[in-house]
C-alpha positions in Angstrom: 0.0 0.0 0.0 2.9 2.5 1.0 4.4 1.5 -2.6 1.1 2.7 -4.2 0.9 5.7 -2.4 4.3 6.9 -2.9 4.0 6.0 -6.6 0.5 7.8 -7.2 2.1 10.8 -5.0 5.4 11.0 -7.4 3.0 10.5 -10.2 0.5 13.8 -9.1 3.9 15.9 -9.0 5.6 15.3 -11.6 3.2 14.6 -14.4 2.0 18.6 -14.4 5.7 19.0 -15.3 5.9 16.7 -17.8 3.2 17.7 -19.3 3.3 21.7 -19.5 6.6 20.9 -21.3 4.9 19.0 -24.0 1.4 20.6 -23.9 1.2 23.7 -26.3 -2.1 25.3 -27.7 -2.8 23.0 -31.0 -2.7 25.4 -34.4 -5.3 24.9 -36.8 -2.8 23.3 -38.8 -2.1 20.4 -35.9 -5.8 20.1 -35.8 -6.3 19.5 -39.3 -3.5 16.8 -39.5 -4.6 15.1 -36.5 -8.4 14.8 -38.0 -6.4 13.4 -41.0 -4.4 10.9 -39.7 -7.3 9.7 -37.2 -9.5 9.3 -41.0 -6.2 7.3 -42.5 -6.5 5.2 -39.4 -9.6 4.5 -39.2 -9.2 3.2 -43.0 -6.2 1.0 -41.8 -8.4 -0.4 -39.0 -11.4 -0.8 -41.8 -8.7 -2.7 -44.0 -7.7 -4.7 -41.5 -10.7 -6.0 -40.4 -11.5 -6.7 -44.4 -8.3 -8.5 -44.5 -8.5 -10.5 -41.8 -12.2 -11.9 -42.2 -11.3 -13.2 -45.5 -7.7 -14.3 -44.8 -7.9 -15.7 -41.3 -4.8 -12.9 -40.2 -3.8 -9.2 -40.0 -1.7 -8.0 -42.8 0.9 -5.2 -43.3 0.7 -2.1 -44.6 2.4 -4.0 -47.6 0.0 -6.7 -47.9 -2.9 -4.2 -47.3 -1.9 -2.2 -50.0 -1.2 -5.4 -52.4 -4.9 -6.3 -51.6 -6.2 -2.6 -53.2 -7.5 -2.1 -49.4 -6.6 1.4 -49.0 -7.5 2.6 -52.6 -8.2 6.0 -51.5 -4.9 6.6 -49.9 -2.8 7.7 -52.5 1.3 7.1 -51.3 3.7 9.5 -52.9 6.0 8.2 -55.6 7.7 11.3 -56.6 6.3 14.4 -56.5 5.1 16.6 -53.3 2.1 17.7 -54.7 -1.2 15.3 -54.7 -2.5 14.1 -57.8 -5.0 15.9 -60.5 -8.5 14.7 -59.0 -7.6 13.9 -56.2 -8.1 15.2 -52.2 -4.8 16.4 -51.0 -6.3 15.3 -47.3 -5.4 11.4 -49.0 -2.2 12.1 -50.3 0.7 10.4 -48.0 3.8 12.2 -48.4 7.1 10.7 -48.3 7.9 12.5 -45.3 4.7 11.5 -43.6 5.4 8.4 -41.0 3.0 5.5 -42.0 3.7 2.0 -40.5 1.8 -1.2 -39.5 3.5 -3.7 -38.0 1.9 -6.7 -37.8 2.9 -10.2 -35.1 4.4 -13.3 -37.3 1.8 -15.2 -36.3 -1.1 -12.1 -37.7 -3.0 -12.6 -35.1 -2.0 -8.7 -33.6 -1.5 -5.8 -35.5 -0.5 -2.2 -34.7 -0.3 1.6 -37.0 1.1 4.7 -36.7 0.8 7.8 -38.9 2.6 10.9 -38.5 4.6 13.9 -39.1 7.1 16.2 -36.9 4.5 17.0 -34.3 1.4 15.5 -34.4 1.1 11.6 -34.5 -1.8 8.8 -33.9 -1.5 5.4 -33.4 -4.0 2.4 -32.7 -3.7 -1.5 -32.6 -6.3 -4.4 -32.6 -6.6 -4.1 -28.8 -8.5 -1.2 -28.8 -6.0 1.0 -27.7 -5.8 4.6 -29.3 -3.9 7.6 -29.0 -3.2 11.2 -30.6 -0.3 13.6 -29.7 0.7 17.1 -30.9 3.7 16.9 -29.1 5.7 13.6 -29.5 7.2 12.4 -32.3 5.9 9.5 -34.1 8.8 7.6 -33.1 7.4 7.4 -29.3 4.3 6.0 -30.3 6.1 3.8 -33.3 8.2 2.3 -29.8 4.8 1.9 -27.9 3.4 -0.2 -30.8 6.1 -2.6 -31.2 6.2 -3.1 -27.4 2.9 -4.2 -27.5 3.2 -6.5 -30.5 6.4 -7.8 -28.9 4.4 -9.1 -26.2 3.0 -11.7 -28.3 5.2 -14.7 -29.1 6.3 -14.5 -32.4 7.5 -10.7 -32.4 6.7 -8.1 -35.0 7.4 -8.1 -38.6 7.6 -4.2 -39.6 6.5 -2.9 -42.3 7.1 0.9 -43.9 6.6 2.9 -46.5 8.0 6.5 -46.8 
């Protein structure tokens, strides 16, 4: 119990800190890309629960793309600019951080999209999360913790 106390205690004070380092107002800018990415999500989650009722498994973003599940996300080749015809809010820059990682038994999957500040992941467990302060990277490490908890490990997937 003294554990618990002392832990919820270091907890109350320090987490204030933490976050009024991190926490900023949100431009209209970070708000926009966060709706974004939480739309391209919710398309990988959609994709993924396509994929896996017909083949038994999660796939990567890879396979996922392979299977024409994500036709309205359009990844780019080698321009910056989107496509005649098509939105610019489903145009995936190169610079834009877009991974699943999927467990080698597919069974388990996890995604994160996003840029330099504002980043949102999810994974078949129901578990979600937004930032407009961390880098992708600390969710991308969150994600493959998860999925490393699982027997067979990740297999990683990217495209940039």
């Amino acid at each position: 119990m003294t554990r618990l106390t002392v832990a919820l205690l270091a907890m109350s004070v320090f987490t204030p800190t933490i976050f009024a380092q991190c926490v900023e107002p949100m431009s209209f800018e970070q708000t926009d890309r966060q709706r974004i990415f939480s739309g391209w999500l919710e398309m990988v989650k959609g994709a993924e629960r396509d994929y896996k009722n017909k083949n038994g498994r999660y796939g990567d973003l890879a396979t996922l793309r392979k299977a024409h599940l994500l036709p309205s996300l359009v990844f780019e080749s080698g321009s910056s600019a989107a496509p005649k015809g098509k939105s610019p809010d489903n145009f995936v820059s190169k610079d834009t951080l877009f991974q699943v990682t999927v467990s080698k038994d597919g069974q388990h999957f996890g995604a994160v999209i996003g840029d330099n500040c504002v980043s949102v992941s999810a994974n078949d467990r129901g578990r979600k999360s937004s930032s407009c302060c961390a880098p992708p990277t600390v969710y991308l490490q969150e994600v493959i913790r998860d999925i490393q908890e699982t027997p067979e490990g990740p297999i990683i997937s990217v495209a940039r």
